[in-house]
VEXDOGU-851940 format. One record per residue (C-alpha): residue number from 1; x, y, z. Coordinates in steps of 0.1 Angstrom, whole numbers. Layout:
BEGIN
   gutor      c1      c2      c3
     NUM       X       Y       Z
...
//
This chain:
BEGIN
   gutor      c1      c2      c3
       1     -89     645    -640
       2     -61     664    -625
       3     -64     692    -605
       4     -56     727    -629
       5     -30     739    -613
       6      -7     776    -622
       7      29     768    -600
       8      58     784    -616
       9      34     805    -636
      10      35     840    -639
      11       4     863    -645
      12      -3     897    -655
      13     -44     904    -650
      14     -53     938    -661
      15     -81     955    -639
      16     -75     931    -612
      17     -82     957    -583
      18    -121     948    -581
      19    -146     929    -600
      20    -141     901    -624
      21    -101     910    -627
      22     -96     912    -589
      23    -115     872    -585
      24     -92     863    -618
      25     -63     872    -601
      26     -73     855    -565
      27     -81     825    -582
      28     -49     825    -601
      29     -26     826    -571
      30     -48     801    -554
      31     -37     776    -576
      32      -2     788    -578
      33       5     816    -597
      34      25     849    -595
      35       1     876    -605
      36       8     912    -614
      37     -24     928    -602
      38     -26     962    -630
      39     -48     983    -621
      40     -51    1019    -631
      41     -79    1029    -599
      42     -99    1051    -621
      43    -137    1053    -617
      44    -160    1031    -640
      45    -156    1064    -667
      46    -119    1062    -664
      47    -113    1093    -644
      48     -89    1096    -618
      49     -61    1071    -606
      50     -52    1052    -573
      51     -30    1024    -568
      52     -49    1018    -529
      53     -75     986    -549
      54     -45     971    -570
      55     -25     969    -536
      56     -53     953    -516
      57     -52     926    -541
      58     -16     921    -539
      59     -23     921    -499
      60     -47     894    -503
      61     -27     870    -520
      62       3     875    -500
      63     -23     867    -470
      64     -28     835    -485
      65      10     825    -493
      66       8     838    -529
      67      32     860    -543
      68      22     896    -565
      69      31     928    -575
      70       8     958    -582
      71      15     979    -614
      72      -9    1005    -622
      73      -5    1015    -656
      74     -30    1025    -678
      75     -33     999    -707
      76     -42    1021    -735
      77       0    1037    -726
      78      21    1015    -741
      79      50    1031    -719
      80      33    1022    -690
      81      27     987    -705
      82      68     984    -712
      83      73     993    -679
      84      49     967    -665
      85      60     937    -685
      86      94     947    -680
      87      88     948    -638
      88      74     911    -643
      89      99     899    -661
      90     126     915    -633
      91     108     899    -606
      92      98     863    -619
      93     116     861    -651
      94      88     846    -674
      95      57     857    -683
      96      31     826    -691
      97      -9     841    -685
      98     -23     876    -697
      99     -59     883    -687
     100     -69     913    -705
     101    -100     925    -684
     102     -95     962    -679
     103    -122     982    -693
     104    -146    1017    -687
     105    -176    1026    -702
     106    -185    1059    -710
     107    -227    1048    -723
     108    -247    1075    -742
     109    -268    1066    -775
     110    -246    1078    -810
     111    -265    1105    -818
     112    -254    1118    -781
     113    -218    1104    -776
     114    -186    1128    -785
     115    -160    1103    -800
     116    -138    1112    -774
     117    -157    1092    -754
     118    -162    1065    -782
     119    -122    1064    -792
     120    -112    1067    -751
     121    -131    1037    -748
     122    -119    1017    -774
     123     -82    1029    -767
     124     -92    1011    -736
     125    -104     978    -743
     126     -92     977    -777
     127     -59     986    -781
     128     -53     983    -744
     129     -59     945    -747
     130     -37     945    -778
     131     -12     965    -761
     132      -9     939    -730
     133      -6     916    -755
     134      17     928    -776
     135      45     935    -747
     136      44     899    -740
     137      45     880    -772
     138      83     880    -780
     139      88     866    -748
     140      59     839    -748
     141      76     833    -784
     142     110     828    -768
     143      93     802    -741
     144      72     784    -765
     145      45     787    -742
     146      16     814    -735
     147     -21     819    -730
     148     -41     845    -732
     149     -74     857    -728
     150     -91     888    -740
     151    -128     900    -726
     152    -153     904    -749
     153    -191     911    -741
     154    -229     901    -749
     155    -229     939    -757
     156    -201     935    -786
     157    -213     901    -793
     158    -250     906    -798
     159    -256     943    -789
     160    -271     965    -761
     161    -282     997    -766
     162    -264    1030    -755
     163    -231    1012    -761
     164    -219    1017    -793
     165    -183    1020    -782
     166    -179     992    -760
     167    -200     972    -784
     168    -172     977    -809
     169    -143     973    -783
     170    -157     941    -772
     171    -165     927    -810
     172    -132     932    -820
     173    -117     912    -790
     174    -132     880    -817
     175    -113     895    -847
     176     -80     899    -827
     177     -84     863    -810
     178     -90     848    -842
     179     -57     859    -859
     180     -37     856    -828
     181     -43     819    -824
     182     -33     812    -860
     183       0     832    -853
     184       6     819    -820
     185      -1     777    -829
     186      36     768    -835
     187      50     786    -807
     188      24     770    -784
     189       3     803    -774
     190     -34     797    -776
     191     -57     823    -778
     192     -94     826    -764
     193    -124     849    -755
     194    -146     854    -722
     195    -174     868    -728
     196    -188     870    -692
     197    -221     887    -675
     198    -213     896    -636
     199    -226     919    -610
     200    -199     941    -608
     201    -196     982    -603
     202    -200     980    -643
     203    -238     962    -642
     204    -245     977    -606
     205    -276     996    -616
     206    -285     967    -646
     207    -294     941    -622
     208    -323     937    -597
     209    -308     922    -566
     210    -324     890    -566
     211    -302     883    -602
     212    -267     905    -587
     213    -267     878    -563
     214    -262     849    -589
     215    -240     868    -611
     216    -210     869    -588
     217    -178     874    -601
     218    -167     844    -586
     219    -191     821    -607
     220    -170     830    -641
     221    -135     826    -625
     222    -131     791    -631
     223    -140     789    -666
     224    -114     815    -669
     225     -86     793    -652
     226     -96     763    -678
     227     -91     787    -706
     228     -53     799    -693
     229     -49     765    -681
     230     -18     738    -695
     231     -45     718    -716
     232     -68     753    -726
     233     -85     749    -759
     234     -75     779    -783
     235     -98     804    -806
     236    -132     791    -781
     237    -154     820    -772
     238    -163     809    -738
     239    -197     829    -727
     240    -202     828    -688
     241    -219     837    -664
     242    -239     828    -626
     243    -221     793    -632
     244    -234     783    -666
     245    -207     784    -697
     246    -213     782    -733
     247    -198     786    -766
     248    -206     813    -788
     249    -198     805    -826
     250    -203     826    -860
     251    -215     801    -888
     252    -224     813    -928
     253    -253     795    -944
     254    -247     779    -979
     255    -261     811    -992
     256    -266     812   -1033
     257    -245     818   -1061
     258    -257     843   -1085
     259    -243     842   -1122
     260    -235     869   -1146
     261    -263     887   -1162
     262    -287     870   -1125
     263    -264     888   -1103
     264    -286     920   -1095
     265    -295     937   -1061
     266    -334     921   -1074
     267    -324     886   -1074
     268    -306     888   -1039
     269    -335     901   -1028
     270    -356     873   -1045
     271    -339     852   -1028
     272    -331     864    -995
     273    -347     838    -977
     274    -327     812    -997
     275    -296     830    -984
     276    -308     829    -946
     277    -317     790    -942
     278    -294     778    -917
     279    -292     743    -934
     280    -257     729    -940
     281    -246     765    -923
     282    -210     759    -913
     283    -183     772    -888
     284    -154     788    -916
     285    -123     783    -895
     286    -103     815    -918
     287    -113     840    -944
     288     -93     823    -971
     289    -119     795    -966
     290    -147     820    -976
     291    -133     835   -1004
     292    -122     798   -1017
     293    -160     787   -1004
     294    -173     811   -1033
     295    -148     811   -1057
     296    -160     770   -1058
     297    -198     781   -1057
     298    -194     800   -1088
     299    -170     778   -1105
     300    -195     749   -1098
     301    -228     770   -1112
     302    -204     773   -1144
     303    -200     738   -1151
     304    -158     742   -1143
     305    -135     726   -1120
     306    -111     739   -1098
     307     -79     726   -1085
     308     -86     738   -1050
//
């Protein structure tokens, strides 16, 4: 297999001044890339600002023969997102790779949390990611070409208590991934999820020792690069983490079709178990194929045939 390789690509990796977004964006320019490093330099609640981590990156990879720029926008601004996509586009002309990895976390159960702190977060994550995004379509459009990557989380994904916020942020990275790759397929601009665990400043007091030192950073990086790669996959949810990678999937079971005068809150509790067997459970690949999936249940129960 040939080596993955980035050379004439251009990269914008968001929270790229430590952590997961800081090995992205090494690994990136390693293997050829031109990476804006954005990086806001706030603390892990999104307070305060310094450029000084985004430009230690940038110094890195010039140290290695790479060539970056530092922007240090906050993501949830789109003026500041402009601004950056419009200062990669001065400098290299094209812009091929967005890693959406930025992120704070502000943890406190519901009953606790002020939504300020629940809609700064998702402003974040959320429309931060979609922001990013957003900035660089038209011109991934124009090239025929893009990948991109949002972050999502085994907090989003499956839950974790004290996280309601960035449980919802990082759920939602599925729902935008999902419609994006549909809209991006002709243009050639494929669309995938990490969903990574790491020791990083955002896990520092998670993690005994022992598992921080298995969890580095570095260990998710290269599934990363396969998913922004020329050959990446598109619409793969791509759990990782101390070296291992998997795919996480949503499947529906069969379920049951309840008729007319059967369909009653009693009966779907009658048969609830019915409706959780995982046999024949399948991966729907839109929502048009659920609603067509049931309108061809009931239609079948009746005795009728559809033209579907």
């Amino acid at each position: 297999m040939a080596d993955i390789r980035f050379d004439e690509r251009v990269a914008i990796v968001t929270g790229a001044g430590t952590g997961l977004g800081r090995s992205h964006a090494l690994g990136l320019a390693q293997r050829g890339a031109r990476v804006v490093v954005n990086d806001l330099g706030v603390s892990r609640d999104g307070t305060g600002a310094s450029s000084e981590a985004a430009e230690a990156v940038v110094e890195e990879i010039k140290a290695m023969g790479g060539d970056a720029i530092a922007h240090g926008c906050d993501v949830s601004d789109e003026d500041g997102v402009t601004d950056m996509v419009a200062q990669a586009m001065a400098a290299w002309g094209r812009i091929d790779i967005v890693v959406n990895n930025a992120g704070i976390l502000r943890d406190k159960t519901f009953a606790k949390m002020e939504m300020a702190d629940f809609r700064k977060v998702v402003d974040v994550h959320l429309i931060g990611s979609a922001n990013v995004a957003h900035a660089c379509w038209p011109i991934m459009r124009e090239q025929k070409y893009g990948r991109i990557v949002f972050t999502a989380s085994g907090s989003g994904l499956y839950g974790n208590f004290g996280q309601s916020n960035y449980g919802a942020a990082k759920a939602a990275m599925m729902g935008l991934m999902n419609v994006l790759h549909m809209e991006g397929a002709r243009d050639n601009i494929r669309v995938n999820t990490l969903a990574p665990t790491a020791a990083t400043r955002m896990t520092e007091e998670l993690l005994p020792p022992e598992a921080a030192a298995l969890l580095a950073p570095e260990t998710i990086t290269p599934g990363l690069l396969y998913l922004v790669s020329e050959d990446a996959p598109s619409r793969f949810i791509l759990g990782a983490g101390a070296g291992s990678f998997a795919q996480t999937r949503v499947y529906e079971t069969q379920g049951i079709t309840l008729l007319d005068d059967d369909n009653t809150p009693e009966a779907v509790a009658a048969r609830f178990a019915e409706m959780n067997d995982p046999t024949g459970q399948e991966e729907l690949q839109d929502a048009f194929s659920q609603t067509k999936k049931y309108a061809l249940n009931a239609a079948k129960a009746r005795g009728l045939k559809l033209d579907w």
